[in-house]
C-alpha positions as CSV (number, residue, x, y, z in Angstrom):
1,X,122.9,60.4,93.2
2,X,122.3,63.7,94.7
3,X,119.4,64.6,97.2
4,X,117.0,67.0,96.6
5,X,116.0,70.3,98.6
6,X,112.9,68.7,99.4
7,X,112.7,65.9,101.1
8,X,109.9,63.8,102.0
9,X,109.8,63.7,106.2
10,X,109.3,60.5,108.2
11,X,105.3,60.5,108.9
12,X,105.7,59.8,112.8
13,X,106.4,63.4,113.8
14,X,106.5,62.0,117.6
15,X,109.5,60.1,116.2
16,X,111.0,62.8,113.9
17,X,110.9,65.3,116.9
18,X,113.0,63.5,119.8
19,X,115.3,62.1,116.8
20,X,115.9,66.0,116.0
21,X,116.2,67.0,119.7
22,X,118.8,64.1,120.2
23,X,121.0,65.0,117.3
24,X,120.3,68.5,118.4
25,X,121.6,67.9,122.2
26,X,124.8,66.4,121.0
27,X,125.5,69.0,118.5
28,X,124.7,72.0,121.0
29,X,127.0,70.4,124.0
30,X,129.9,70.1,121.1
31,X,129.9,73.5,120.5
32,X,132.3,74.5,123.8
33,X,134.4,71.6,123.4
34,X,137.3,74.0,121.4
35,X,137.1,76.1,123.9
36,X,137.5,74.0,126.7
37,X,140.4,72.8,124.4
38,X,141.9,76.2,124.2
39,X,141.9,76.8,127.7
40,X,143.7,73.5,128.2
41,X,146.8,74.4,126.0
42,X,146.9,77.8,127.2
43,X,146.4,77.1,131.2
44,X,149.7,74.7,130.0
45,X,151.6,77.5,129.5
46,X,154.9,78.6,131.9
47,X,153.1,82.2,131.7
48,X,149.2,82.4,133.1
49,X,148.6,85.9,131.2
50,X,148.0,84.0,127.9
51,X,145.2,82.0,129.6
52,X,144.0,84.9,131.0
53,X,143.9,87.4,127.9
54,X,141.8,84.6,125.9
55,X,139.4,84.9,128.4
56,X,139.1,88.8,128.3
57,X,139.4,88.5,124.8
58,X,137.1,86.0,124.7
59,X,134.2,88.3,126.4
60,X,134.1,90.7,123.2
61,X,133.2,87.6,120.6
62,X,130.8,86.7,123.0
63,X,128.8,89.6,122.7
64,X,129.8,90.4,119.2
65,X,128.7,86.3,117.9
66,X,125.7,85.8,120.3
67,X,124.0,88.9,119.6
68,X,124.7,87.8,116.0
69,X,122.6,84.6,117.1
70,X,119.5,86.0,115.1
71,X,121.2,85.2,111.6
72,X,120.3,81.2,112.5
73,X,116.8,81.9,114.1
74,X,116.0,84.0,111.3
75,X,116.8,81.3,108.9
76,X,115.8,78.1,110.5
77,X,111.5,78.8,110.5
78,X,111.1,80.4,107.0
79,X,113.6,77.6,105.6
80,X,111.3,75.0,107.6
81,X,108.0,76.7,105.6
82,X,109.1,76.8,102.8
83,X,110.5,72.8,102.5
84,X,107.2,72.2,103.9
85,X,105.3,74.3,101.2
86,X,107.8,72.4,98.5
87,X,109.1,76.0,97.7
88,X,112.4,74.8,96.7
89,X,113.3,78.1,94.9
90,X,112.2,80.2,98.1
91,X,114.4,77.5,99.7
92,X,117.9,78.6,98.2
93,X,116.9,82.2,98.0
94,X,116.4,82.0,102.2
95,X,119.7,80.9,102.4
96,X,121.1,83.3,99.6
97,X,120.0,86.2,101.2
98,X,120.6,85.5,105.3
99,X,124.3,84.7,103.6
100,X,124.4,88.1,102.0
101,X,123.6,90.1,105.5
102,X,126.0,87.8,107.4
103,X,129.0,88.7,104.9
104,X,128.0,92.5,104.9
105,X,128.5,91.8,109.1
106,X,131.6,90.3,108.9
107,X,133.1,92.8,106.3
108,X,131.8,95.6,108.6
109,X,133.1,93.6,111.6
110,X,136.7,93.6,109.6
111,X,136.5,97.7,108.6
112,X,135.6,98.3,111.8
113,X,138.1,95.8,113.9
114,X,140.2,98.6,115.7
115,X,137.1,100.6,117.6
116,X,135.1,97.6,118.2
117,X,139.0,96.3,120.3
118,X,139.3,99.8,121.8
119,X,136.4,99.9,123.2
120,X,135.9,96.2,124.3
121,X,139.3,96.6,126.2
122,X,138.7,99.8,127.7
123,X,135.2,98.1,129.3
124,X,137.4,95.4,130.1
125,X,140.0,96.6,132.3
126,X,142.8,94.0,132.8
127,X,146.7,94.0,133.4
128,X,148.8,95.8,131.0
129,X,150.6,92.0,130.4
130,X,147.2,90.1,130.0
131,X,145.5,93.2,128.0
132,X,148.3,92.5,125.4
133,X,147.8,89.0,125.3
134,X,144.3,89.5,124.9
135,X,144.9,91.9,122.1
136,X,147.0,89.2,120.1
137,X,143.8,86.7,120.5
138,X,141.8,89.2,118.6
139,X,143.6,90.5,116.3
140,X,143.8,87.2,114.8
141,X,140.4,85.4,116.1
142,X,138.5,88.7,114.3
143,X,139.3,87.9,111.0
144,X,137.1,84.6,111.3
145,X,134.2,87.0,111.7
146,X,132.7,86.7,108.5
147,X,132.8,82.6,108.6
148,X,131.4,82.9,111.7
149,X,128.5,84.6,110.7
150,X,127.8,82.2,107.3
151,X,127.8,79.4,109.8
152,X,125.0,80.5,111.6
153,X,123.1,81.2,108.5
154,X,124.0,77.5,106.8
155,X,123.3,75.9,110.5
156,X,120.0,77.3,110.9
157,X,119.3,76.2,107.0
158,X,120.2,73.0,107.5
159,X,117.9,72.4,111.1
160,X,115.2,74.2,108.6
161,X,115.6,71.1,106.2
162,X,115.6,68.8,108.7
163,X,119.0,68.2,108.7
164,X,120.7,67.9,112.3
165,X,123.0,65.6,111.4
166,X,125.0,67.6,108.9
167,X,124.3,70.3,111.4
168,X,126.2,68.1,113.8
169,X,129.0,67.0,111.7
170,X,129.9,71.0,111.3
171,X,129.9,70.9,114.8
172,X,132.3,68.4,114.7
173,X,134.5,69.7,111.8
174,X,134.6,73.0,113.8
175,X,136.0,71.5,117.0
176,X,138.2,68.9,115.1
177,X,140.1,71.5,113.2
178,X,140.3,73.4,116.1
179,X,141.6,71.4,118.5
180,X,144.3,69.9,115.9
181,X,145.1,73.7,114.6
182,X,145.4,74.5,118.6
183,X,148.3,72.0,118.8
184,X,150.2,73.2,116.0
185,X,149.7,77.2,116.6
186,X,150.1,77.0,120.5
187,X,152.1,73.9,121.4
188,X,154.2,73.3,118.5
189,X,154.8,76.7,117.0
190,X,154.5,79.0,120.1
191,X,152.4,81.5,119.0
192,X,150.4,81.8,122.4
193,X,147.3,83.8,122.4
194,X,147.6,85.0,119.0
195,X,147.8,81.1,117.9
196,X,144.7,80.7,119.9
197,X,142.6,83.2,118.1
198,X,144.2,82.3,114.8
199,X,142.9,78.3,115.2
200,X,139.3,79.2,115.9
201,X,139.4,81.5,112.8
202,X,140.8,79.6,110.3
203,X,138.5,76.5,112.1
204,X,135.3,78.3,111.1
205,X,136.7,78.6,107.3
206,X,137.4,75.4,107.3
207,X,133.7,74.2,108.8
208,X,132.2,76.4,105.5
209,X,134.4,74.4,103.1
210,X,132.4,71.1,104.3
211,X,129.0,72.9,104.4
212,X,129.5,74.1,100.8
213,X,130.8,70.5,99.9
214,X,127.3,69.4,101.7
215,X,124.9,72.0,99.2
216,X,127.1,70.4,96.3
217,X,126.4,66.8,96.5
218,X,122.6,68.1,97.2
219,X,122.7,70.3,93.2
220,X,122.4,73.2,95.4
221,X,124.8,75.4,93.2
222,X,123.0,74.5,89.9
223,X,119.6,75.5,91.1
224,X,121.0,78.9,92.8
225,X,122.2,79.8,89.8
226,X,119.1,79.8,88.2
227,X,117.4,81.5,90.7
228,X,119.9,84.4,91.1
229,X,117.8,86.6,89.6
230,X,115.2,86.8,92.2
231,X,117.6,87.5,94.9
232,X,117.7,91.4,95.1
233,X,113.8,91.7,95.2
234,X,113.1,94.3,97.4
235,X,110.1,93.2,98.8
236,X,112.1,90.3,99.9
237,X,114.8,91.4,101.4
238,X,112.8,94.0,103.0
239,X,110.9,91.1,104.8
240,X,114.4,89.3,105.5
241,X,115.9,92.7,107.2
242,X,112.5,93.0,109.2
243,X,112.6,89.4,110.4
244,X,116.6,89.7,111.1
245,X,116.2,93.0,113.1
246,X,113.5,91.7,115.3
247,X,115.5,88.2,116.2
248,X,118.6,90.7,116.6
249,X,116.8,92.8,119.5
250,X,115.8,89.7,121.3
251,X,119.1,88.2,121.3
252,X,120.9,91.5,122.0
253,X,118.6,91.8,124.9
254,X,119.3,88.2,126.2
255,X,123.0,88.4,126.0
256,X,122.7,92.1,127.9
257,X,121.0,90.7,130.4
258,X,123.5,88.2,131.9
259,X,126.0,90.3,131.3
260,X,124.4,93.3,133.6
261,X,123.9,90.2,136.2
262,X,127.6,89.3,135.5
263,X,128.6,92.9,136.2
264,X,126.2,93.3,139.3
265,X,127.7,90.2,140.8
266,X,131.2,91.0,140.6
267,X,130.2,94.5,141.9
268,X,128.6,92.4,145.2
269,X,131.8,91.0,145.8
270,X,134.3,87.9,144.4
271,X,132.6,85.3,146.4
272,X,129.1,86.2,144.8
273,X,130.6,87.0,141.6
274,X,132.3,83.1,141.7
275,X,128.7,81.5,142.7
276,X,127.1,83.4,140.4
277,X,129.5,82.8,138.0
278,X,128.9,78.5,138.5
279,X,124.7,79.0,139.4
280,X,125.3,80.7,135.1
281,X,127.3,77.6,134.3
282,X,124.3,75.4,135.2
283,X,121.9,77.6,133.7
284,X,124.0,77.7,130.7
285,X,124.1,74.3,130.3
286,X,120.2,73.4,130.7
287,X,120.3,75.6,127.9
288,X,122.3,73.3,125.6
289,X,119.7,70.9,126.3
290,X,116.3,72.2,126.2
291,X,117.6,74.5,122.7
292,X,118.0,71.2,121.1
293,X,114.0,70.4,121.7
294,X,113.3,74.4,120.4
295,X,115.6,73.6,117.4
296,X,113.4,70.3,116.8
297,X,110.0,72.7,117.5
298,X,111.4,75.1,115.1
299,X,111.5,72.7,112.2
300,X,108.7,71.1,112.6
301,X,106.2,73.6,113.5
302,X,107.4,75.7,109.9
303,X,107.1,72.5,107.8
304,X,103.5,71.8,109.5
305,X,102.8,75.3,109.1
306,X,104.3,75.4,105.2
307,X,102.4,72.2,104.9
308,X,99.2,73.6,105.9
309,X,99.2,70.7,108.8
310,X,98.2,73.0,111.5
311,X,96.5,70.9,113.0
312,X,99.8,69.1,114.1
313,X,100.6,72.4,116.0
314,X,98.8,71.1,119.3
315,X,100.3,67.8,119.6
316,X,103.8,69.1,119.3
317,X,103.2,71.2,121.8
318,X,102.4,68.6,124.1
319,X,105.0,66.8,123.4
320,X,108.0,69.3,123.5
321,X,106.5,70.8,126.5
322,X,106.3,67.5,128.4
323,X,110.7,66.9,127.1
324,X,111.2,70.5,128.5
325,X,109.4,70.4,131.4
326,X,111.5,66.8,132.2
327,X,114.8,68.5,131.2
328,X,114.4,71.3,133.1
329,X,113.3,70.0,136.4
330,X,116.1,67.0,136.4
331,X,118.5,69.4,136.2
332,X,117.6,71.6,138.7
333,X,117.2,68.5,141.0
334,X,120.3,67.4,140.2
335,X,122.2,70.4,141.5
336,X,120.2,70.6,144.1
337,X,119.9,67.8,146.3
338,X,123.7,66.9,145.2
339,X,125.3,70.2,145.7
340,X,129.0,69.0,146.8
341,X,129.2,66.7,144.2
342,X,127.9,68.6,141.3
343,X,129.5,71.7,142.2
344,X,132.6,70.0,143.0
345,X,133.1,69.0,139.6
346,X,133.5,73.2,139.2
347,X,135.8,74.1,141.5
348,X,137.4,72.9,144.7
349,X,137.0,75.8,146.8
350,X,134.8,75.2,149.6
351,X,133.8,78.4,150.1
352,X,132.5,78.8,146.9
353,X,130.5,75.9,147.3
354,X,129.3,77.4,150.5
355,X,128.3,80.2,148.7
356,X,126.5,78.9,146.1
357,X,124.6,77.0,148.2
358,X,122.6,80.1,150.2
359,X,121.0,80.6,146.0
360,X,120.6,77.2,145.3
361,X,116.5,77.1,145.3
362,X,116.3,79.8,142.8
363,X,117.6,76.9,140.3
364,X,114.5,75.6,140.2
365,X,112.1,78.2,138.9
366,X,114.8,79.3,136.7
367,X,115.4,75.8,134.9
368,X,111.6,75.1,135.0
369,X,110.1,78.2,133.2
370,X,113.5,78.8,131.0
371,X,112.9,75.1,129.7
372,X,108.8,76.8,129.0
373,X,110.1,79.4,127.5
374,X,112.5,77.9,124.9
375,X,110.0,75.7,123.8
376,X,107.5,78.8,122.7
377,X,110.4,80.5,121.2
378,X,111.0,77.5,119.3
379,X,107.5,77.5,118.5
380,X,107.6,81.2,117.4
381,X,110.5,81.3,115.6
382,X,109.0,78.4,113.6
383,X,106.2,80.2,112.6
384,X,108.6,83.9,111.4
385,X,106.8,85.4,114.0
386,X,109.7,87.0,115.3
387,X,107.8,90.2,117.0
388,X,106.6,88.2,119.3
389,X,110.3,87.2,120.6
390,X,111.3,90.7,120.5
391,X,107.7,91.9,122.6
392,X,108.6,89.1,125.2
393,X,112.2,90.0,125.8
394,X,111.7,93.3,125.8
395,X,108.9,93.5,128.3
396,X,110.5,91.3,130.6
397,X,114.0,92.8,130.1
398,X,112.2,96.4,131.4
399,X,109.6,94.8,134.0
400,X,110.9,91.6,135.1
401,X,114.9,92.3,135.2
402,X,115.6,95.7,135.7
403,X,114.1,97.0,139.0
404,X,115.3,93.7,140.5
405,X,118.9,94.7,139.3
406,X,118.5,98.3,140.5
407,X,117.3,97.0,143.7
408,X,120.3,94.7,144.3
409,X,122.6,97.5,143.6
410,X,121.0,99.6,145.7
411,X,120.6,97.1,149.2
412,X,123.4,95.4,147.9
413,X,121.2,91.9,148.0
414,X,122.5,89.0,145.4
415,X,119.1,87.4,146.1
416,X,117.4,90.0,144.3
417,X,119.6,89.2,140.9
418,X,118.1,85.7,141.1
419,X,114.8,87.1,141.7
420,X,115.5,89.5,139.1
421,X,116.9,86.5,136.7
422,X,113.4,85.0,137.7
423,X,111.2,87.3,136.8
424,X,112.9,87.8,133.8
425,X,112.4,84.6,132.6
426,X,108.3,84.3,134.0
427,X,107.8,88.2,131.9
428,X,108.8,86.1,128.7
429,X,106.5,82.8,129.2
430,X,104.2,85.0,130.3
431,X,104.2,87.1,127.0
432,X,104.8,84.7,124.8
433,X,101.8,82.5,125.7
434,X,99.7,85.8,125.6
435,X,100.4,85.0,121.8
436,X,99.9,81.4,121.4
437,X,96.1,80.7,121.7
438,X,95.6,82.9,118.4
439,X,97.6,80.4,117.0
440,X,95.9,77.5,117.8
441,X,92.3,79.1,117.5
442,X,91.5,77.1,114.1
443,X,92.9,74.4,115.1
444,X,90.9,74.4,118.4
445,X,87.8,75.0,116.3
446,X,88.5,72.1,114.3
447,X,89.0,69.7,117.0
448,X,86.2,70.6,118.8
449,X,83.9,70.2,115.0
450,X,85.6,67.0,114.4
451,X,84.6,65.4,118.0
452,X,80.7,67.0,117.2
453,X,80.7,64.9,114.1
């Protein structure tokens, strides 16, 4: 018996949310567990430049996929609105479309291989020996490009349905395939770097076979068929471009940002670029958790809204703002009071520890108002209103970030990157709850009536 696009949701939403944020968690701290693999088999190696070309290699799909993040977030809150307004039709064509746009990307991605190389390899200036390992990782790893992209587009349909655990088992899938694919192209077959790039592409193929088994078993193909006619309406697609575009320039400016502190580090010498590089490790990884409550947020606050529930807008919230804020600070006090140990579990060098430590307290604001501000772009991207993202990151990219970054260029002070990292972060809560109480105006006018009566 197949399932239907619509499902009826467990009432309890207290109960739906931290089930969604666990499943969430787990499938967000599986997603680096092929590369962790990959470095394993390479760093195995009798020659280091493989290992090393991944990595420079690697830097160019990072920028290319996670400015790409904005397929999913663009998917995830309409998806969740219109389940909740029983749209199934608007359902299918959500994921129709966002599919379209990310297979137009990876074609374009494909024609347009051989600049988008040149160019990432002449910012990214390595040995002749690792440059042409590095080369063989993406020559191969590129032509996964237009999986990659579909991915994002069926994950974020899939958290829109409520659907984390399917969400998760594509995690798993991904890094499964990987990791066995890494054995065979590296280990048993020799092909180094190249075998490297070839495993995560053919792993992301392999991920889309499942998903498309998944919409299958759910009638999915049967009921886009008879839909396909409303796909190309322009109206639509014009709105799906607009909300795409403004997700894009938030994520773009996100991933530009780290990657100008990055840069900035490394420019303040090795020692500041290695602590910066483990203080981003930390940061990175509070991020894994704390996205898994603004993936819950997401869902829900789309299916309220599609539901015309707005009322339950409030109370989650509360609630997600009270998991963040926990999140957040444990982590930060974590690395914190335990520095030696924590750190230690990086790296072994003491003076990088030592290092580290003279930035330590700047962990703490960081965690505590990046954990606020995930939550209201959860919240945000639940409700479509993806402007308000793009306002947010853009102001604090221009007022928060960038005269901090000039300024630790200029007195060649690291502390003024974590300042700058800081105010970055403050600029976008600030913004984005700017936006939030004409949100909740009705529903603060009807909770105010209700106590009167």
């Amino acid at each position: 018996m197949t399932e239907t696009l619509i499902e009826t949701p467990v009432e309890n939403f207290s109960f739906r949310f931290l089930r969604l944020t666990g499943i969430n968690i787990i499938s967000n701290i599986l997603v680096p567990v092929a590369a962790i693999v990959d470095t394993a088999f390479l760093g195995h190696l009798s020659d280091i430049r493989y290992l090393t070309g991944v990595a420079i290699g690697s830097l160019i799909f990072m920028y290319l996929y996670r400015t790409c993040k904005f397929l999913r977030m663009a998917t995830t809150g309409p998806t969740a609105q219109a389940v909740g307004a029983s749209e199934a039709d608007k359902v299918l064509l959500i994921l129709v479309r966002n599919c379209l746009i990310a297979i137009v990307l990876g074609i374009l991605f494909l024609l347009f291989q051989y600049p988008i190389r040149e160019l990432g390899f002449w910012l990214l200036t390595a040995a002749s020996n690792v440059e042409d390992a590095g080369r063989e990782y993406f020559n191969t790893c590129i032509w996964g490009a237009p999986a990659v992209l579909c991915n994002l587009v069926l994950f974020g349909w899939f958290l829109g349905r409520e659907q984390s655990a399917k969400v998760l088992a594509m995690t798993l899938i991904s890094a499964a395939s990987n990791i066995v694919l890494d054995y065979f192209f590296i280990i048993r077959w020799g092909w180094n770097s190249a075998g490297a790039g070839a495993a995560t592409a053919i792993s992301q193929y392999v991920t889309i076979v499942f998903s498309l088994i998944f919409i299958a078993q759910e009638g999915g193909f049967v009921q886009i068929s008879k839909v396909a006619g409303e796909i190309f309406d322009w109206q639509a697609l014009k709105a799906t471009f607009k909300l795409n575009l403004d997700t894009y320039i938030r994520t773009f400016a996100s991933v530009s940002t780290f990657a100008i502190l990055g840069s900035l580090s490394g420019f303040l010498g090795t020692l500041v670029l290695a602590s910066t590089s483990l203080l981003l490790e930390v940061v990175n990884l509070a991020v894994f958790f704390v996205e898994g409550s603004a993936f819950a947020i997401e869902t829900l606050a789309g299916n309220f809204l599609g539901e015309g529930r707005k009322d339950k807008l409030i109370p989650l919230l509360q609630l997600s703002g009270i998991v963040n804020l926990l999140i957040g600070s444990a982590l930060a006090a974590i690395f914190i009071l335990f520095p030696q140990s924590m750190f230690g579990l990086f790296t072994n060098h003491s003076e990088v520890i030592h290092e580290v430590q003279h930035y330590l307290t700047w962990l703490f604001p960081i965690l505590v108002v990046t954990s606020i501000v995930y939550l209201l772009e959860g919240y945000f991207l639940g409700l479509s209103e993806m402007f308000v993202l793009r306002n947010g990151i853009v102001s604090a990219f221009v007022i928060g970030f960038v005269p901090c970054a000039l300024g630790a260029w200029w007195f060649q002070n690291p502390h003024l990157l974590w300042l700058g990292l800081s105010l970055f972060m403050i600029t976008r809560a600030v913004v984005l709850g700017f936006y939030l109480p004409p949100t909740l105006k009705t529903e603060v006018a009807e909770l105010i009536e209700n106590q009167g009566t």
